[in-house]
N, C-alpha and C positions, 0 to 999 in steps of 0.2 A: 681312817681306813682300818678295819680289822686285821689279823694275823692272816684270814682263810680271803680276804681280799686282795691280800701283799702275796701271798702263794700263785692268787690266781694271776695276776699284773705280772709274773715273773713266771707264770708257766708259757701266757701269752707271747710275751717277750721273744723268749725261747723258743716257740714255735715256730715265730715269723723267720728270726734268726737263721731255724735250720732251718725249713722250706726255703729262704733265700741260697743259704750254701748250697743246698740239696741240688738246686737247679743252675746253681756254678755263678751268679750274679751276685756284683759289686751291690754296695749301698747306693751307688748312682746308677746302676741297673733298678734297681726294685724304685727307686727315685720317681724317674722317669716314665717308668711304666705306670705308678699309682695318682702321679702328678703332687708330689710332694714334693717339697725343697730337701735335697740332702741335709742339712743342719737338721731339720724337723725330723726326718727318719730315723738318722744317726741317735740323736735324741731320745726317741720314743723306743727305739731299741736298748739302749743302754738304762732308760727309766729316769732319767732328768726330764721327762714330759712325759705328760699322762694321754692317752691314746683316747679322742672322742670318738664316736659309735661311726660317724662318717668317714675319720680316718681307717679306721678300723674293717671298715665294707673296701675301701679304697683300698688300702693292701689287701685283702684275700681275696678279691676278683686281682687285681694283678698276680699273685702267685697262681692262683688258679684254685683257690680252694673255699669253702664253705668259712661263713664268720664262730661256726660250731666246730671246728676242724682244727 
């Protein structure tokens, strides 16, 4: 992974993060709604798991926002 890829994984991160607080939902709220296991979200938030393209469409229709977003 490049430097401008580890930036990107970590803008990602950050975004889902706050879109999550933003709309006031636990990690078992955005869970639930994406049909993810909390361990795997927790996870993929903090960047101990790499986020594939499907998990990735799966959180942003559960926040409610674009995978470009």
């Amino acid at each position: 992974m490049t430097q401008e890829d580890g930036e990107l994984d970590r803008l990602v991160r950050a975004r889902i993060r706050g879109l999550r607080l933003a709309l006031g939902w636990s990690l078992d709220d955005l869970a639930a709604r994406c049909y993810l296991s909390l361990s795997t979200l927790s996870r993929i938030e903090t960047g101990h798991r790499r986020i594939s393209l499907d998990q990735l469409t799966a959180i942003a229709r559960a926040l409610g926002a674009s995978i470009d977003e």
